[in-house]
Backbone bond lengths (Angstrom), bond angles and torsions (degrees), N, CA, C in turn:
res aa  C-N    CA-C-N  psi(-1)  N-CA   C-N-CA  omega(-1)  CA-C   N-CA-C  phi
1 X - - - 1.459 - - 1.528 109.74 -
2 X 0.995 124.80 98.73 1.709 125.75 120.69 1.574 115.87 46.89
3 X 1.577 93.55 -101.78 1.495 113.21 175.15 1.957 95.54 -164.68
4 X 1.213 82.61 162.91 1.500 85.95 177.45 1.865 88.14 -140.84
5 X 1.330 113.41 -168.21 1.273 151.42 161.62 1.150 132.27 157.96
6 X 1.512 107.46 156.34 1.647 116.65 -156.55 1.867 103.71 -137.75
7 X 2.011 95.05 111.48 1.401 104.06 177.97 1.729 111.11 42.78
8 X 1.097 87.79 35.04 1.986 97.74 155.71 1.284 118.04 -77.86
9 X 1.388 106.81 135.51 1.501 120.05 -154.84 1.581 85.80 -142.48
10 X 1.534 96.75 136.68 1.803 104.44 148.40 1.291 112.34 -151.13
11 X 1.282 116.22 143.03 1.698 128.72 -178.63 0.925 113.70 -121.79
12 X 1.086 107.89 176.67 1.564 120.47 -161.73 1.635 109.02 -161.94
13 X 1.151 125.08 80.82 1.435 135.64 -153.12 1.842 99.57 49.01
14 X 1.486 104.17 -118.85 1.259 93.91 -167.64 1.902 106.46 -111.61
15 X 1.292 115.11 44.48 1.696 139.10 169.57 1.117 86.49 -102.37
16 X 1.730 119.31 116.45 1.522 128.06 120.87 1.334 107.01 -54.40
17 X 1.414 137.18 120.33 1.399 157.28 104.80 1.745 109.88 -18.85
18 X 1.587 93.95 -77.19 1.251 88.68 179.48 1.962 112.83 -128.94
19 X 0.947 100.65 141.82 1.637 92.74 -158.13 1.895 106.83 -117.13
20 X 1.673 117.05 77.76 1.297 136.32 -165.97 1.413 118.05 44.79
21 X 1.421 103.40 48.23 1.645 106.62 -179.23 1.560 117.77 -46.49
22 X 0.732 148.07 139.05 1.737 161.06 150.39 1.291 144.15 -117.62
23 X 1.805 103.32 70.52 1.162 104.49 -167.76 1.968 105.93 -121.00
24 X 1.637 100.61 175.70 1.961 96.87 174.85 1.554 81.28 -135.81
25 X 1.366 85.54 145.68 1.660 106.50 176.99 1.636 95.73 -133.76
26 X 1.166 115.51 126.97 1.696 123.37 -175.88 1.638 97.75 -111.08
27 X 1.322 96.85 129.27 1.997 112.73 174.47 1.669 102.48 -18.57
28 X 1.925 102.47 144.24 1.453 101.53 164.38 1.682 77.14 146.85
29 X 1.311 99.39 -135.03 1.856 118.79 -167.68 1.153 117.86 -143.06
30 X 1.522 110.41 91.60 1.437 131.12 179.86 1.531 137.81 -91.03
31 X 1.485 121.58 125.42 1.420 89.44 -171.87 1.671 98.24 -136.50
32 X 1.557 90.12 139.71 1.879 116.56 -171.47 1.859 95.32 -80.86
33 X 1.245 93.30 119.82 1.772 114.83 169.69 1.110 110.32 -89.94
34 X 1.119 136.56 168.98 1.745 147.91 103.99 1.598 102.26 154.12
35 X 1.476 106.34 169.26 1.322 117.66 -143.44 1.827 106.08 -72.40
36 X 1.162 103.46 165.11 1.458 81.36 162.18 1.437 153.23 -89.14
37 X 1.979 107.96 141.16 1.462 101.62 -147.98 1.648 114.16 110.30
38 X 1.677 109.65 0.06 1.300 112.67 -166.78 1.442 111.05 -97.20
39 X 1.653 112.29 0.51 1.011 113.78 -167.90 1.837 127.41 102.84
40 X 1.090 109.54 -10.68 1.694 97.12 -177.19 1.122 121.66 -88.01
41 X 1.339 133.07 1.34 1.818 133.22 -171.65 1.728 95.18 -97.33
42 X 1.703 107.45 -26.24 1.494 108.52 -177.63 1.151 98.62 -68.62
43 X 1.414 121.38 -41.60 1.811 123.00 -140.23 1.737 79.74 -80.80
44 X 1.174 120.43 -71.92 1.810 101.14 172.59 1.044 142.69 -59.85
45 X 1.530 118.19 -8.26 2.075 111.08 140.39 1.107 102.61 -45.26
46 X 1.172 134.18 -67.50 1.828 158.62 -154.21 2.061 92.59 -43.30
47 X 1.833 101.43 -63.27 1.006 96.22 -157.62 1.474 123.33 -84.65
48 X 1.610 103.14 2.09 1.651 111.64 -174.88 1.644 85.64 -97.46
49 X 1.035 113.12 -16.24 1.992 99.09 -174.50 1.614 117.13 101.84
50 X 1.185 113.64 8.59 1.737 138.78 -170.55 1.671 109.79 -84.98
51 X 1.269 107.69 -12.83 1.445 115.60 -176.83 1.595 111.97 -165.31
52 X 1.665 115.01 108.31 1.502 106.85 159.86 1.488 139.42 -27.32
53 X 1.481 140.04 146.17 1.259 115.81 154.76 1.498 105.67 -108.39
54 X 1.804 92.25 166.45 1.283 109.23 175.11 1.480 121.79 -57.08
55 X 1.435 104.31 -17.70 1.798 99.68 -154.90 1.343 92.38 -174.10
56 X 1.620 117.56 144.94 1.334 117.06 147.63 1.644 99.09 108.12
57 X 1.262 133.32 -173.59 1.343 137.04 160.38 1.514 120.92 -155.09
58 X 1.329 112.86 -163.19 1.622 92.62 -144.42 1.936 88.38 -173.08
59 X 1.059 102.60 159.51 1.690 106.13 -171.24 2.150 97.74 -149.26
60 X 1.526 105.90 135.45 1.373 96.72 167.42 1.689 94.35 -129.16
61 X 1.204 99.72 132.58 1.883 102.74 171.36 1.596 106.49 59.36
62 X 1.420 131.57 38.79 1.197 151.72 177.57 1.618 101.76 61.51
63 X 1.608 126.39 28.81 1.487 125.49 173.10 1.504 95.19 -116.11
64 X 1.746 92.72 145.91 1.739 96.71 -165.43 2.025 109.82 -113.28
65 X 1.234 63.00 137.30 1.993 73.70 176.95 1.555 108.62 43.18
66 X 1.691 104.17 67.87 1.405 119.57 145.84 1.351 107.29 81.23
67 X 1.505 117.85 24.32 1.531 112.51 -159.16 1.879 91.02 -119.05
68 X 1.978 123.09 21.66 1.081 94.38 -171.16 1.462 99.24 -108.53
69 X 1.394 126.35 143.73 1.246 129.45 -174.46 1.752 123.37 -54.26
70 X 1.259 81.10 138.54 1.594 81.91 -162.20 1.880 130.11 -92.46
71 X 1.748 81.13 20.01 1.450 87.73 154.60 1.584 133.16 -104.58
72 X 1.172 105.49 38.71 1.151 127.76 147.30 1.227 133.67 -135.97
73 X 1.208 128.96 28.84 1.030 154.33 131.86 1.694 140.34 -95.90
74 X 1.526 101.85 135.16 1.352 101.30 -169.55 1.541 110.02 -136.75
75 X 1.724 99.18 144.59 2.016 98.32 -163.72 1.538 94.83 -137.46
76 X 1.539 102.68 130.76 0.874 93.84 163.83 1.709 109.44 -121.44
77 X 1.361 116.70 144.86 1.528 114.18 -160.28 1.652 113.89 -90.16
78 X 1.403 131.71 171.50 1.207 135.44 161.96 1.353 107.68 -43.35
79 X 1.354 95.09 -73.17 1.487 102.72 -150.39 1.484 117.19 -92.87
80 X 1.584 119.68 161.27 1.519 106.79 177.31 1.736 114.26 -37.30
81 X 1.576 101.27 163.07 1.316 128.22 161.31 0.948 120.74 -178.75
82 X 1.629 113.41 64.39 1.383 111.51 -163.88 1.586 88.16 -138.44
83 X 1.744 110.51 113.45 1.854 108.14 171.76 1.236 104.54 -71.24
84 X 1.743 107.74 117.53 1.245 104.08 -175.77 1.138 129.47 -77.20
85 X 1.223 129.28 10.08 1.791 140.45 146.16 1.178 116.47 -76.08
86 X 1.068 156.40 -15.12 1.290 145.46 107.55 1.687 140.07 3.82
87 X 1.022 150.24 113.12 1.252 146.43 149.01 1.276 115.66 -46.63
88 X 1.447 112.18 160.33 1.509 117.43 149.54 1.321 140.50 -55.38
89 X 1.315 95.73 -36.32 1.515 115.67 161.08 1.626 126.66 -47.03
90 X 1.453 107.87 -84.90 1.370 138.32 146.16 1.511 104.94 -5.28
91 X 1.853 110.91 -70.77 1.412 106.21 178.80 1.394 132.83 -59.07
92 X 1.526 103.66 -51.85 1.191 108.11 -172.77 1.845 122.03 -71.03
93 X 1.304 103.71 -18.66 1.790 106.23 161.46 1.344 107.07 -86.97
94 X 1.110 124.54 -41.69 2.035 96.91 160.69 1.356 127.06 -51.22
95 X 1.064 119.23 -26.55 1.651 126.08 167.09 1.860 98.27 -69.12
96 X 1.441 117.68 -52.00 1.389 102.88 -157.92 1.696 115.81 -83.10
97 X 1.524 102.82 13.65 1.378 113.61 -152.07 2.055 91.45 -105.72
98 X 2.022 100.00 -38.36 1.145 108.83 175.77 1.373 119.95 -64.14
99 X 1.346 114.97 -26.56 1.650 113.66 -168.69 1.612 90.50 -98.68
100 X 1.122 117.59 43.18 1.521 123.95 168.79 1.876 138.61 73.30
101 X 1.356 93.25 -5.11 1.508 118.45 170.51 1.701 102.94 -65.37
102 X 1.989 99.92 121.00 1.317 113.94 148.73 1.532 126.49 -25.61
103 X 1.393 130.78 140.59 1.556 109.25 167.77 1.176 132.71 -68.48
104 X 1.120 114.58 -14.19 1.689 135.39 -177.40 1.913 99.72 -68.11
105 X 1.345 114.03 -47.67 1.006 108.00 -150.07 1.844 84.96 -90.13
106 X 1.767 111.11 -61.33 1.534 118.61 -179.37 1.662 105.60 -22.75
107 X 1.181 109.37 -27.39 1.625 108.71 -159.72 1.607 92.13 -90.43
108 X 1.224 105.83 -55.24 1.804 96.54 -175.90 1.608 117.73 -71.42
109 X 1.551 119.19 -12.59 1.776 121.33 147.34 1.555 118.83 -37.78
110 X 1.591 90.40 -59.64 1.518 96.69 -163.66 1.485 113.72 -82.42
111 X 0.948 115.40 -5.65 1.779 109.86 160.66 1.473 100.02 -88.73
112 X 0.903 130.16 -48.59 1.895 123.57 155.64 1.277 121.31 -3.18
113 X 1.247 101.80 -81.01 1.681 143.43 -170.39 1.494 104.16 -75.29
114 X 1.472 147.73 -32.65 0.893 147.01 149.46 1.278 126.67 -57.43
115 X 1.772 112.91 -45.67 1.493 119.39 -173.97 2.135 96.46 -72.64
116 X 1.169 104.34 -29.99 1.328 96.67 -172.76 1.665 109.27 -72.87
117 X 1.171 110.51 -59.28 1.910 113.61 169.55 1.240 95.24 -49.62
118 X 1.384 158.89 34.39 1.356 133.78 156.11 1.574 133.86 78.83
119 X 1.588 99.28 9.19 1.497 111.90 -163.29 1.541 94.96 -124.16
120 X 1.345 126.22 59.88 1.586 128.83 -174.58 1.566 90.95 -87.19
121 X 1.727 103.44 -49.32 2.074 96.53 -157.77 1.480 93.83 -92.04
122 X 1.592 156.08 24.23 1.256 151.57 -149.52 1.753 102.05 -154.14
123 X 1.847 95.27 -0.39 2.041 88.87 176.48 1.258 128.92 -46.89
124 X 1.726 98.93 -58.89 1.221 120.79 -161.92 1.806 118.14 -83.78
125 X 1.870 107.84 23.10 1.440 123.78 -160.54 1.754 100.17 -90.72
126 X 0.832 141.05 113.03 1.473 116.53 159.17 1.437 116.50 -37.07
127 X 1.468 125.54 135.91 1.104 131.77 -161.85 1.699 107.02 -93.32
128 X 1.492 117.21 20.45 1.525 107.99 168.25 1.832 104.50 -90.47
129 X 1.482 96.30 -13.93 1.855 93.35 177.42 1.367 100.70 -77.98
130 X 1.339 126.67 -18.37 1.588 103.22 178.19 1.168 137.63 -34.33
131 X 1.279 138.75 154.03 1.143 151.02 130.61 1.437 120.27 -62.02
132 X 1.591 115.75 130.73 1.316 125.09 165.83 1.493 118.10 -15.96
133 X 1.295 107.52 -80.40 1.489 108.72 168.72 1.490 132.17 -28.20
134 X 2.214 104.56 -41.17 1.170 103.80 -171.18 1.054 104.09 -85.20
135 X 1.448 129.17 -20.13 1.663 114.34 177.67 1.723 98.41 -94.33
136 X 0.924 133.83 27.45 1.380 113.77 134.14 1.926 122.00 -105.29
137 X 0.740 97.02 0.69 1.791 119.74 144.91 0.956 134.26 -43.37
138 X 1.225 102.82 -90.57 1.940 122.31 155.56 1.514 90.72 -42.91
139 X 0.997 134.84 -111.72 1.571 147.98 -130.08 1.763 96.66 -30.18
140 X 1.831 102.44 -51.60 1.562 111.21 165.12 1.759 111.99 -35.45
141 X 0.954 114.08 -67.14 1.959 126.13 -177.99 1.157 88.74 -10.48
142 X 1.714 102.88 -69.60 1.687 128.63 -114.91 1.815 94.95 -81.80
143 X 1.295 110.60 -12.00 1.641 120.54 -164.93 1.583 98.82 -100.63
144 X 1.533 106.19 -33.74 1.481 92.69 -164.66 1.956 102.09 -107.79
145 X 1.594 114.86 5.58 1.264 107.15 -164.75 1.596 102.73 -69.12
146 X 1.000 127.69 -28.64 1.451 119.73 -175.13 1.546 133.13 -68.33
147 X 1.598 98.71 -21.56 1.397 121.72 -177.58 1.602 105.92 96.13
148 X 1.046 123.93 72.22 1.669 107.05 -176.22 1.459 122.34 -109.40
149 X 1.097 126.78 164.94 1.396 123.47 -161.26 1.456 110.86 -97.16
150 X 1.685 113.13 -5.94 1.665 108.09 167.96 1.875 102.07 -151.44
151 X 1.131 118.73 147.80 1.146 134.53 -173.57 1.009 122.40 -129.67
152 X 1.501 115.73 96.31 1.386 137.66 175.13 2.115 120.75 -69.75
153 X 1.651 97.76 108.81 1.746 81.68 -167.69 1.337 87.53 -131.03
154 X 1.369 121.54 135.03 1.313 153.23 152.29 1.583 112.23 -87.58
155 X 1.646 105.07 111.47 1.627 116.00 -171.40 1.050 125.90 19.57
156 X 1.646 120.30 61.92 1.564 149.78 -169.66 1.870 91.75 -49.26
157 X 1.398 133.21 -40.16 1.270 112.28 -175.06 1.282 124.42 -117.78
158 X 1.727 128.09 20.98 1.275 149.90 169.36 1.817 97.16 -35.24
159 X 1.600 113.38 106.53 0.973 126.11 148.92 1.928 112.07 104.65
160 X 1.239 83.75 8.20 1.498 99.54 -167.79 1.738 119.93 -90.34
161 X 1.236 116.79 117.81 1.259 111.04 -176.80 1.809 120.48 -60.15
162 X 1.564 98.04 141.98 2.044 95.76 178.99 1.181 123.47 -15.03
163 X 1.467 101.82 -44.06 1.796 88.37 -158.51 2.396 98.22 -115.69
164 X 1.318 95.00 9.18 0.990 95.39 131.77 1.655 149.80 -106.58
165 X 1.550 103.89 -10.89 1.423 115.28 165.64 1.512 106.75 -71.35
166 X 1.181 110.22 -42.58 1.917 91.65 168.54 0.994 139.85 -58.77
167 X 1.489 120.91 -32.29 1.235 139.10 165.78 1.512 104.57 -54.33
168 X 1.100 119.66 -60.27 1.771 104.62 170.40 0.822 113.43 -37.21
169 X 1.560 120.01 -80.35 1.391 143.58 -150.47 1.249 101.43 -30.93
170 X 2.458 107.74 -56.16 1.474 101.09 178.34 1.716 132.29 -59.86
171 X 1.433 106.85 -36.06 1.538 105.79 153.00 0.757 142.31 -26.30
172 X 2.031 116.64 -42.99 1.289 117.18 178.41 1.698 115.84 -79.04
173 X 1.575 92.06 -22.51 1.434 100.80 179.91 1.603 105.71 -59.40
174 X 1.188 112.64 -75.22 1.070 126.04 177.08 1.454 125.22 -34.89
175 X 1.204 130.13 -41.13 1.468 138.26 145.90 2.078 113.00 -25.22
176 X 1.429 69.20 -64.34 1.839 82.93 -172.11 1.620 103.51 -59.02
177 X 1.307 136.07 -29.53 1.447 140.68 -170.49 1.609 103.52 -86.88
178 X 1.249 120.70 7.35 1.465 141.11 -179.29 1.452 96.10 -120.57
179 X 1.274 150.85 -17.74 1.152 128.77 166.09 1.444 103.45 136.52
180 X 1.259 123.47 -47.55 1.307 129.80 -179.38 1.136 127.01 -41.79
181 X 1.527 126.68 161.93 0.956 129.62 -163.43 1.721 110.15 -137.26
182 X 1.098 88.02 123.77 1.822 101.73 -152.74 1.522 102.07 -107.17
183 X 1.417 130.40 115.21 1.518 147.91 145.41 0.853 95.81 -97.56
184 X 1.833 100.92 125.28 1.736 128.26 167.05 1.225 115.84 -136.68
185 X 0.975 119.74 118.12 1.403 153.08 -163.46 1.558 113.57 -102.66
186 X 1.622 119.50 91.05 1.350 120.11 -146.81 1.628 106.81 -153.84
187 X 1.151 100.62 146.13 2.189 97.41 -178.49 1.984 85.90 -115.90
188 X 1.848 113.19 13.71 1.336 82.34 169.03 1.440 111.66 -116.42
189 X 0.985 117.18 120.40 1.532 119.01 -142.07 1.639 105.26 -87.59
190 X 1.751 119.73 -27.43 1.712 107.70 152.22 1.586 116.36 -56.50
191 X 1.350 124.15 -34.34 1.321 120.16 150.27 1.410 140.18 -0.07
192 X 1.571 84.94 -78.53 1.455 109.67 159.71 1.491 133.73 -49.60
193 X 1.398 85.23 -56.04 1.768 100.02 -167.84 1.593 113.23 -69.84
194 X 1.619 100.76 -18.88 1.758 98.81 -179.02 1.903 107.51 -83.35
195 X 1.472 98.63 -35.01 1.518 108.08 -176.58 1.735 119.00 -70.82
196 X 1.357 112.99 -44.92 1.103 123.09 -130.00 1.723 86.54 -112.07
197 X 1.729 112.80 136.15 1.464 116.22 153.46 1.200 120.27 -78.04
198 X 1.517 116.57 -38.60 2.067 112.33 171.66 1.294 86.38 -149.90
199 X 1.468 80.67 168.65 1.313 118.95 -152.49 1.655 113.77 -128.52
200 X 1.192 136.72 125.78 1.665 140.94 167.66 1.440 108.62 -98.15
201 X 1.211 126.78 95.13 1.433 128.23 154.47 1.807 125.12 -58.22
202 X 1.319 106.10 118.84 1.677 90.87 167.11 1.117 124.07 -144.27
203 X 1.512 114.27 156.31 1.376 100.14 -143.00 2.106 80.83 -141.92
204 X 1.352 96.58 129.43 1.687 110.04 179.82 1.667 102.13 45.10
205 X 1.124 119.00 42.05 1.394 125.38 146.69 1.974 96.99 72.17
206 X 1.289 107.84 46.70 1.542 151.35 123.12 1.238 161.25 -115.06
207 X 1.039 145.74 160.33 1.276 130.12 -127.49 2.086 79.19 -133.95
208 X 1.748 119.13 112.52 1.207 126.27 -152.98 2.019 93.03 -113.15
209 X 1.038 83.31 -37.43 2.013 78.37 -167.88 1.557 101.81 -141.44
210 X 0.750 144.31 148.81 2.098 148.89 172.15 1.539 101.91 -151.77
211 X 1.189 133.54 126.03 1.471 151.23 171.38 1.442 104.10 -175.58
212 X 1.417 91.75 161.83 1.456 117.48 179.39 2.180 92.15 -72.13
213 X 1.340 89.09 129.64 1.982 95.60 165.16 1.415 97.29 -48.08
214 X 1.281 142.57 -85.63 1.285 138.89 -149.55 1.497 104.03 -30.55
215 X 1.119 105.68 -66.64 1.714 108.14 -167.61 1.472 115.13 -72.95
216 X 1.773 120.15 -16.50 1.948 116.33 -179.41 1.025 74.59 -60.99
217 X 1.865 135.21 -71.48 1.177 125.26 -135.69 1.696 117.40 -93.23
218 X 1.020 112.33 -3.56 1.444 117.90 171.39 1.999 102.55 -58.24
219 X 1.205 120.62 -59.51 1.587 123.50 134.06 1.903 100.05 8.96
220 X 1.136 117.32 93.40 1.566 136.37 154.20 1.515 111.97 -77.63
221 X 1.299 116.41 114.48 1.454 121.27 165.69 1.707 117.83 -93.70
222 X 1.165 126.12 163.19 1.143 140.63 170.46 1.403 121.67 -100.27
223 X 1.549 101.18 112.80 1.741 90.01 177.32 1.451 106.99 -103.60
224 X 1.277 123.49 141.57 1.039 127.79 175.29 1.408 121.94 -115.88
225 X 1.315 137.34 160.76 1.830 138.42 159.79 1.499 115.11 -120.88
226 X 0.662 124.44 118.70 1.529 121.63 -177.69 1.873 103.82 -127.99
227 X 1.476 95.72 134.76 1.740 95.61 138.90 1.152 150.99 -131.36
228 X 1.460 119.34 148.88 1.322 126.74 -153.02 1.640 128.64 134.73
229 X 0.873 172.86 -130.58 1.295 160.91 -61.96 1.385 94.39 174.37
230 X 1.550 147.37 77.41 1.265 121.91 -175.51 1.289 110.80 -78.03
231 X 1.325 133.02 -79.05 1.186 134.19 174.80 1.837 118.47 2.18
232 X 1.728 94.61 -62.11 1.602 96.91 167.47 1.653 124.90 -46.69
233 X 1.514 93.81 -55.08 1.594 99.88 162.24 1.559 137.98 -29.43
234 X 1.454 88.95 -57.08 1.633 98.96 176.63 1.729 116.76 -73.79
235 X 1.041 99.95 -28.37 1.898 116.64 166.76 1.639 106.22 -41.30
236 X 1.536 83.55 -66.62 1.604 102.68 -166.47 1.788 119.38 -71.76
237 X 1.449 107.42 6.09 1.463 123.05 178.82 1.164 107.32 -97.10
238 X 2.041 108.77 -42.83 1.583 99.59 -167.42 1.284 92.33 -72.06
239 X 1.501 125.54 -54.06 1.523 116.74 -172.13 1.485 112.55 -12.23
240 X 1.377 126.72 -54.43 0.865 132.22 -155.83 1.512 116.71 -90.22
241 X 1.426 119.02 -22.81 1.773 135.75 157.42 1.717 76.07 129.10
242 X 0.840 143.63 43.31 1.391 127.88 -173.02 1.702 101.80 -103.20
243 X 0.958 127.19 146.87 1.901 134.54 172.98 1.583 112.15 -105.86
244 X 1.068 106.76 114.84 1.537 113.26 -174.77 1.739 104.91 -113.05
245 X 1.491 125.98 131.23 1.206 126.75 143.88 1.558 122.78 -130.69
246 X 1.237 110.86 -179.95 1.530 104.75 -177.19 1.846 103.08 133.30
247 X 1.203 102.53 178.06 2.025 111.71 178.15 1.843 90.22 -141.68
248 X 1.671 70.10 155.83 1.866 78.88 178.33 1.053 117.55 75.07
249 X 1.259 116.22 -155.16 1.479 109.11 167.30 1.401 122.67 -102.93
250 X 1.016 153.86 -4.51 1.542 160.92 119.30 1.777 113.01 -18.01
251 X 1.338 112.61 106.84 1.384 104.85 177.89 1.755 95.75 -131.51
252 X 1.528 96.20 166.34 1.911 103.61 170.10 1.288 94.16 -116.78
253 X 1.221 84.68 147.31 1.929 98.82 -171.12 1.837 113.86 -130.30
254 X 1.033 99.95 133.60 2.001 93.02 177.15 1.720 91.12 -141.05
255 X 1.314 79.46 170.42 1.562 105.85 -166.69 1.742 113.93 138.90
256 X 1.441 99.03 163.21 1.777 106.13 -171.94 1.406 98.91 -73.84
257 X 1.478 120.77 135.02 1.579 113.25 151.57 1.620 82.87 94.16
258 X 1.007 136.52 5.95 1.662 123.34 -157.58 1.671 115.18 -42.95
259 X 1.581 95.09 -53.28 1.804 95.90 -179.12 1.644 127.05 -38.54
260 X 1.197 90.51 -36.98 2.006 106.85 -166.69 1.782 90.43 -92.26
261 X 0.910 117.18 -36.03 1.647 105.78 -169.67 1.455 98.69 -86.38
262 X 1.232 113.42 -16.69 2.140 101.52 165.58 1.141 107.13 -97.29
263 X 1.270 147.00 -18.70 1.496 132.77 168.75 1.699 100.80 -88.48
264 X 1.198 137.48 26.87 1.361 153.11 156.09 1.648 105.15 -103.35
265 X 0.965 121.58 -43.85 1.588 136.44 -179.03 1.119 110.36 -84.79
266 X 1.344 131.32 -26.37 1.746 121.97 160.34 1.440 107.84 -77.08
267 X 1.064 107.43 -56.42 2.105 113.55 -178.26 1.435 89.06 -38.29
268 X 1.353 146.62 -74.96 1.385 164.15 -129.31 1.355 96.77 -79.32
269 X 1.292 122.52 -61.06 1.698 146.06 174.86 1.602 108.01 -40.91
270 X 1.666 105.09 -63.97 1.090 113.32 -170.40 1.597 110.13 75.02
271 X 1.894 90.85 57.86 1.499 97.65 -174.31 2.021 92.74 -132.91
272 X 1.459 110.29 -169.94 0.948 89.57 171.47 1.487 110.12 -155.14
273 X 1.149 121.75 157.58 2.072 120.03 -122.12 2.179 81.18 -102.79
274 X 0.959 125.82 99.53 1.698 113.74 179.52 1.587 107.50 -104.70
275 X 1.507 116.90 -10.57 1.775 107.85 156.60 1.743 107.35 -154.97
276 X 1.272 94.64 136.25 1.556 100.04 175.90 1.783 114.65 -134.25
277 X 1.324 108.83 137.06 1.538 112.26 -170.34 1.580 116.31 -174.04
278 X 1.550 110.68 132.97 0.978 100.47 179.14 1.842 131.38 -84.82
279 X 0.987 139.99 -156.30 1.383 142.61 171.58 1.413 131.51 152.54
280 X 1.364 128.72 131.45 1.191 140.67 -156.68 2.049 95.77 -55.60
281 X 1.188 111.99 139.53 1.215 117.54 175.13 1.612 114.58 -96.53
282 X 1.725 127.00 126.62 1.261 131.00 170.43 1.655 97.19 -53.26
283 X 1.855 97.93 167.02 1.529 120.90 -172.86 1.842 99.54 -77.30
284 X 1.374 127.88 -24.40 1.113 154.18 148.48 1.996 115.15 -21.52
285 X 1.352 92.08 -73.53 1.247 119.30 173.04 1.383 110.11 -48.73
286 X 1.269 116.27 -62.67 1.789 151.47 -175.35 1.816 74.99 -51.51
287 X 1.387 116.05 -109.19 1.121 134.00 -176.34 1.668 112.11 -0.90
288 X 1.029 129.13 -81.45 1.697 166.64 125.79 1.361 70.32 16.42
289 X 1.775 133.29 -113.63 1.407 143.81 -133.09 1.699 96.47 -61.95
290 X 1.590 117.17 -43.70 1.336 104.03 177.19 1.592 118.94 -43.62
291 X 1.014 87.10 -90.64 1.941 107.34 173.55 1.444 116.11 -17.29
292 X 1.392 108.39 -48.92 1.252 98.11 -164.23 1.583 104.50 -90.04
293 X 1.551 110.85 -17.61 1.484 98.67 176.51 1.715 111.47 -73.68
294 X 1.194 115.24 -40.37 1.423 125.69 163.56 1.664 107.37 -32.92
295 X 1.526 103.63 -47.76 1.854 101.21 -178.17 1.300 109.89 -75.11
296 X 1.357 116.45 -8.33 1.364 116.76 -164.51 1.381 112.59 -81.29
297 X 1.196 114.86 -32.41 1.645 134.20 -160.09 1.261 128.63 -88.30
């Protein structure tokens, strides 16, 4: 297993952060959803060992409550942390020197780990000339120079131009086709869906949906247009267990049996059905109907 935890809680005066989450995540490429404020930048302080919780407990790589060594583990954070008098160089073997690597060797990682992120001719730069992109580069190095067996990333491409956000993205791929085991922690949700085999949504510091992507989205929705009476419409769907979202008159609809229980819900409505069709729903979509039914309730 991954990580697990059980009814983990953290507060913060009287803010649930996280409110007795209970979820298992098994090795591979995972990625933490929900809006912001939902809880996931805590739940990975929590799980690198960077912050106590209030309540509850929690296991990473079958070691409990923050006790698993952290040279095999690798984080890379949101936000800067890069002394910008510093090199790339410089930085990234103080990182490989902390997770217990000789200097002889930390030093021949981090030209490794640099030449591979794309920063071979930009080592020896002080890192206040960076570019956005390049310090999310470096920060990349500094997570993977040691060799670790799971990789913790908080919005791996914050600020990064297209065709440098791909270039990550493939990194991360590529990482994962090496064995690793990738938590990504992201509000960009194609992000996700290109990197990641499953996914943990959470929503107000709970844990709302967890499946493998293939199968949320294997899940066909129904889009429909109708005119006439929406409100009635949507009445006449839940009646039926049916989930309606959308504006206007265009809604996506799921539920068992869906076809027959919306041409039951227009007759009923007294609306009238002018396009119907099915189609695979984005992680977006998925995301979107969770959350907001969660807000709904």
């Amino acid at each position: 297993m991954l990580f697990s935890t059980y009814h983990l809680s953290k507060y913060y005066g009287s803010f649930k952060a996280l409110n007795e989450l209970t979820v298992d995540v098994r090795e591979g490429t995972v990625g933490l959803l929900g809006p912001n404020g939902a809880g996931k930048s805590t739940l990975l302080r929590i799980l690198l060992g960077l912050i106590e919780p209030s309540g509850g407990s929690y296991e990473v790589l079958g070691n409990k409550n923050g006790r698993v060594a952290m040279d095999v583990i690798g984080y890379m954070p949101e936000h800067d942390c890069l002394p910008p008098a510093l090199t790339a160089v410089g930085f990234v073997s103080y990182f490989a020197q902390l997770s217990g690597l000789p200097y002889d060797v930390a030093m021949e990682r981090t030209h490794q780990a640099l030449d591979y992120v794309g920063l071979g001719e930009e080592r020896y730069r002080e890192m206040e000339s960076y570019s956005t992109g390049m310090k999310q580069r470096v920060k990349l190095a500094q997570a993977i120079v040691h060799d670790p067996k799971v990789i913790f990333l908080d919005e791996p491409t914050n600020g990064m131009d297209p065709e440098g956000r791909e270039e990550m993205l493939s990194l991360l791929k590529d990482l994962a086709s090496m064995g690793k085991s990738i938590v990504l922690s992201s509000h960009l949700l194609p992000d996700v869906e290109y990197v990641c085999e499953e996914v943990v949504i959470i929503n107000s510091g709970e844990v709302v949906e967890q499946g493998k992507v293939e199968e949320l989205l294997g899940r066909q929705t129904l889009r429909v247009r109708i005119y006439g009476n929406e409100s009635e419409f949507i009445r006449a769907l839940k009646e039926r267990g049916c989930s309606a979202s959308g504006a206007g008159s265009e809604f996506v609809i799921e539920g068992d049996d869906v076809v027959h229980k919306v041409w039951d819900a227009a007759v009923d409505a007294k609306v009238q059905i002018r396009y119907m069709g099915f189609r695979s729903r984005s992680l977006e979509e998925l995301f979107l109907n969770i959350v907001e039914g969660k807000n709904g309730n």
